[in-house]
C-alpha positions in Angstrom: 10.3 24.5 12.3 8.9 25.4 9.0 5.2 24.5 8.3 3.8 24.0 5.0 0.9 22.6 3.3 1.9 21.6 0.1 5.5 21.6 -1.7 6.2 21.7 -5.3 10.2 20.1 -5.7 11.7 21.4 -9.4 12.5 18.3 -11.0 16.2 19.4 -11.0 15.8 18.8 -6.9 14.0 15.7 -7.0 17.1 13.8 -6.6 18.8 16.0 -3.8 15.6 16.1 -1.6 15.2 12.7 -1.5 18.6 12.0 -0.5 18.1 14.7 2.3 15.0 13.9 3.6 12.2 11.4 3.7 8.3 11.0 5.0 7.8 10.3 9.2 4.5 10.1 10.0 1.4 10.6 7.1 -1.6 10.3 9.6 -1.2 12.2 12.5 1.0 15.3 11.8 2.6 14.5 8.2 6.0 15.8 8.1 9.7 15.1 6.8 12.4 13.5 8.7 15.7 13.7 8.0 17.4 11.1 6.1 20.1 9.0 8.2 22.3 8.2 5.5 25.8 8.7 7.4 26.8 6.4 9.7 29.5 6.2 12.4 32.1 4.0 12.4 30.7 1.4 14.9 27.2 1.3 13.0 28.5 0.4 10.2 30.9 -2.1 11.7 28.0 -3.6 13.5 25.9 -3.6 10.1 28.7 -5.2 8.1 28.9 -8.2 10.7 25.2 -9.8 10.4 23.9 -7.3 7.6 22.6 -8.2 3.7 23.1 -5.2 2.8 27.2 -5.5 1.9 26.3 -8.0 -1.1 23.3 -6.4 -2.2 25.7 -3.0 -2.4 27.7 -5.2 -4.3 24.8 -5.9 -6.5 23.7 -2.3 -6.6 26.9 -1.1 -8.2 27.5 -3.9 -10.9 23.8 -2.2 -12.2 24.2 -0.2 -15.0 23.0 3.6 -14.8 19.9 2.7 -16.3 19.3 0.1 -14.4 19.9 2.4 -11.3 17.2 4.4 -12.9 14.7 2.1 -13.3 14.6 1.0 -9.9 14.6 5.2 -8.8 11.3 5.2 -11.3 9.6 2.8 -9.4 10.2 3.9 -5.9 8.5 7.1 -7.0 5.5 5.1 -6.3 6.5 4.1 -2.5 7.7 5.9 0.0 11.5 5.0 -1.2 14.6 5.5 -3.3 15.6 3.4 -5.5 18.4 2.0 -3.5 16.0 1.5 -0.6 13.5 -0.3 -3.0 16.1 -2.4 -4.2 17.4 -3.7 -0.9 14.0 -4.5 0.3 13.5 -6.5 -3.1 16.9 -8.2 -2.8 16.6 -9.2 0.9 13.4 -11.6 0.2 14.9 -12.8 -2.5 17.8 -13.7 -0.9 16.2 -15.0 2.6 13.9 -16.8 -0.2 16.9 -18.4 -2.2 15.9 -16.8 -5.3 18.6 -16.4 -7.8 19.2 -13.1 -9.2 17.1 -9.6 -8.9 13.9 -8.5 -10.3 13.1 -6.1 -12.9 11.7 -3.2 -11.4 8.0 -2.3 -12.4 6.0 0.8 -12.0 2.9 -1.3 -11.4 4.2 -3.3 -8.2 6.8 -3.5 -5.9 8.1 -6.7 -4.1 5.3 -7.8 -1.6 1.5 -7.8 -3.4 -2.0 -8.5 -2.5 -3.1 -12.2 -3.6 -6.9 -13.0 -3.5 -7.7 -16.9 -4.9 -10.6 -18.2 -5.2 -10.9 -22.0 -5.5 -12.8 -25.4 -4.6 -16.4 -24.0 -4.4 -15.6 -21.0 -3.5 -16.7 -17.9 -6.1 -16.6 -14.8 -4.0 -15.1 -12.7 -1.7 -15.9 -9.2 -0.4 -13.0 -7.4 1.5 -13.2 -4.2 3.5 -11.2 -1.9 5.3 -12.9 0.5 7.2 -12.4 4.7 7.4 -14.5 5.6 10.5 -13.8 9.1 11.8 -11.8 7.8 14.5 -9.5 4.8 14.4 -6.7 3.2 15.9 -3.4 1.8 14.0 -0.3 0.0 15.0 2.3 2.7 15.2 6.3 2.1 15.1 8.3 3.9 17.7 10.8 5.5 15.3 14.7 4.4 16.5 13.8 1.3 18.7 13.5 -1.8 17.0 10.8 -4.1 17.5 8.6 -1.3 19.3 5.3 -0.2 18.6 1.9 1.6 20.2 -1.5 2.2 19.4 -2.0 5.3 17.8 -5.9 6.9 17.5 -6.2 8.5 14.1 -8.6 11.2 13.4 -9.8 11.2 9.5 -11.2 14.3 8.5 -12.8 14.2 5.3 -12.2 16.8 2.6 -13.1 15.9 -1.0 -12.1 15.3 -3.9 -11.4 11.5 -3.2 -9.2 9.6 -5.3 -8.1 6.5 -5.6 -5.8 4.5 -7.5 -5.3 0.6 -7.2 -2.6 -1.3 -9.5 -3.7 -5.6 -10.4 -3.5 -8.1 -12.2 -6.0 -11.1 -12.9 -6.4 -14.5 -14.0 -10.0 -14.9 -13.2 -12.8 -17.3 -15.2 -16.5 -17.1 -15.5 -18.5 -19.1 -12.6 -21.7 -17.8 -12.4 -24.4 -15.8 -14.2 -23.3 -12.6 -12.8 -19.5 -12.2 -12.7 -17.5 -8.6 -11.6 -14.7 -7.8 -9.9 -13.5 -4.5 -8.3 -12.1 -2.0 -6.0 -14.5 0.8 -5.2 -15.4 3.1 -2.2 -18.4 3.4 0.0 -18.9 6.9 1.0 -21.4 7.5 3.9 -23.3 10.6 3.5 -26.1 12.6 4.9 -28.7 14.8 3.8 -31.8 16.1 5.0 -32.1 13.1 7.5 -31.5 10.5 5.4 -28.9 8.3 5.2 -26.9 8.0 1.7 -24.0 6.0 0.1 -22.3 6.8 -2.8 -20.0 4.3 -4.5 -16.7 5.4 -6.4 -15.6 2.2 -8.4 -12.9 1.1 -10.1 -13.5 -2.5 -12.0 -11.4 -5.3 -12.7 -11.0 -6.8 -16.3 -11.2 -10.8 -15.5 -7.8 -11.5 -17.6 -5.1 -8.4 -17.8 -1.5 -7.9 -16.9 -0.2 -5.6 -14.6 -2.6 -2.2 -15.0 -3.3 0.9 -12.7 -6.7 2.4 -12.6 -8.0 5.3 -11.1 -11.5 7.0 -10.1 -12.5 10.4 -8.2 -15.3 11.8 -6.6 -15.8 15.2 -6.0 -19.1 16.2 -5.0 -21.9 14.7 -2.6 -25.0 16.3 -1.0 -25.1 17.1 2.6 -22.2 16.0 5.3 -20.0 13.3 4.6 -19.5 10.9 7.6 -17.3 8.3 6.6 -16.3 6.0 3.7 -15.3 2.2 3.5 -13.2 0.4 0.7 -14.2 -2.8 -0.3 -12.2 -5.0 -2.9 -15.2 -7.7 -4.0 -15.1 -10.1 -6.8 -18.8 -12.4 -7.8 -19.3 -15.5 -9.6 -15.2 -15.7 -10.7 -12.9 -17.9 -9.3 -8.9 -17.6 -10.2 -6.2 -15.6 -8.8 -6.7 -11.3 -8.2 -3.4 -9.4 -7.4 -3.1 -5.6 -6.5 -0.5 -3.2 -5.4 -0.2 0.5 -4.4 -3.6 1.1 -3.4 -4.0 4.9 -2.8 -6.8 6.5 -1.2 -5.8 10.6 -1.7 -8.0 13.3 0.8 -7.2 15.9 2.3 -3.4 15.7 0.4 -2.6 12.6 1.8 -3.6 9.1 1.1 -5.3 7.6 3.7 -5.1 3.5 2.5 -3.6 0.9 5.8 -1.2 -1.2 4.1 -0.7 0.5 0.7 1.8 -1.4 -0.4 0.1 -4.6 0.6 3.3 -5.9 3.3 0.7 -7.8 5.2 -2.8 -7.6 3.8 -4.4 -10.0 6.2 -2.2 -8.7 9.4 -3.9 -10.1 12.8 -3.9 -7.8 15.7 -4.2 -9.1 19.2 -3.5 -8.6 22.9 -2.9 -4.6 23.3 -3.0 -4.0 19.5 -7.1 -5.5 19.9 -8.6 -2.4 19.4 -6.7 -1.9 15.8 -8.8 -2.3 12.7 -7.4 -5.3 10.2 -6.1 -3.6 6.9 -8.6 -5.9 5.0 -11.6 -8.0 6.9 -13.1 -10.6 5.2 -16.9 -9.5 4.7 -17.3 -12.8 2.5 -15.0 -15.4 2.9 -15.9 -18.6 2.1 -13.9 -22.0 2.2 -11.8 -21.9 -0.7 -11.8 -18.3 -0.6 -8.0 -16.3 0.8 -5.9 -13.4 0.6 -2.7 -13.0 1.7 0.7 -11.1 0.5 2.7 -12.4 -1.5 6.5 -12.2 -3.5 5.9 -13.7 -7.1 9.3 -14.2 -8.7 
């Protein structure tokens, strides 16, 4: 097997690598798997029975070339095609009984985060934490339903990026009002105990935007980091998608295309971190994901 550290795909190849292969595993050992798009004749007679997927093709190729390409342009943001962005879309809108298909956006991609505040509430903090070692909830690749706990080892390397993608309808409640998505990062030096914060902030009324911030020096040893999403003195709706959290050449972000951003873990998964803990939560105060038609 052939080991690399980084590959540069001419744009003339895009197309044919993606249709060949496609990501496995991005924390432990990240590697390519190969893509399983042929099928024998019993899978696909068994698909066809009880499957979506024969309507939405039906769907897929009524779309226009540049329609096709739209949806390809915003998988480039996921871990997709475009054909496999497309039948994830059409599949909640369809167990959702929502007529027709969505237009495609850069910004966001079917599932989102949703923070509200209402009532009294007029904060929130949210956190998901990056110690050096941590577990996840890992799927057992070609056995449905399966997973295991997986320890994850995060070495840190800067430069630290991050990109976030939101939208807000947020009002003024209180005499010091912010919102935004920044990271914590833990440092030492000399004995002493530092943090460093890398932030990104919200405007309080905007349509879909992606914003991005880098750090890439500190003094001494790094020893972890923590992202926190916090809004103060606001109340209103906050949503955000593709969160990206780039080290070491890979990005590190749980849940970054927000499928369950307030996921509970229990019985043998216990010892996995939430994607996003509630720091402050007050009544009135949530977060959830959500499919906004």
């Amino acid at each position: 097997m052939a080991k690399t550290t980084y590959v540069s795909i001419p744009p003339e190849l895009i197309d044919l690598y993606r249709k060949g292969l496609k990501p496995d595993d991005r924390f432990t050992i990240p590697r390519m798997r190969r893509n399983d798009t042929l099928l024998t004749r019993q899978r696909i007679r068994g698909l066809t029975a009880k499957s979506l997927l024969p309507q939405i093709a039906i769907l897929w190729h009524a779309f226009s070339d540049a329609e096709r390409l739209a949806w390809q342009t915003a998988s480039d943001e996921t871990n997709m095609n475009g054909w496999q962005l497309f039948v994830q879309d059409q599949t909640i809108r369809i167990k959702n009984k929502l007529a027709g298909s969505a237009t495609p956006k850069i910004t966001h991609q079917s599932w989102i985060g949703q923070i509200k505040l209402g009532g009294t509430a007029k904060q929130i903090k949210l956190a998901q934490y990056h110690p050096h070692n941590y577990y996840i909830k890992k799927k057992v690749y070609g056995i449905k339903g399966l997973y295991y706990p997986l320890m994850i080892t995060e070495d840190f390397a800067l430069p630290l990026d991050l990109q976030i993608s939101y939208k807000s309808n947020l009002t003024i409640a209180g005499v010091n009002p912010y919102a935004k998505f920044y990271a914590s990062v833990w440092h030492s030096y000399q004995g002493r105990d530092l943090n460093t914060e890398v932030p990104i902030s919200f405007d309080f009324s905007k349509d879909w935007e992606t914003l991005t911030a880098s750090l890439s020096t500190v003094i001494g040893y790094i020893v972890s980091y923590t992202l926190y999403i916090e809004i103060n003195d606001l109340q209103g709706s906050l949503f955000f998608d593709n969160v990206k959290v780039v080290h070491s050449s890979q990005n590190w972000a749980r849940d970054p295309y927000c499928k369950n951003i307030d996921q509970q873990f229990t019985k043998q998964y216990y010892q996995v971190p939430k994607h996003w803990a509630g720091e402050i939560l007050p009544v009135g105060a949530e977060f959830d994901s959500v499919y906004i038609n």
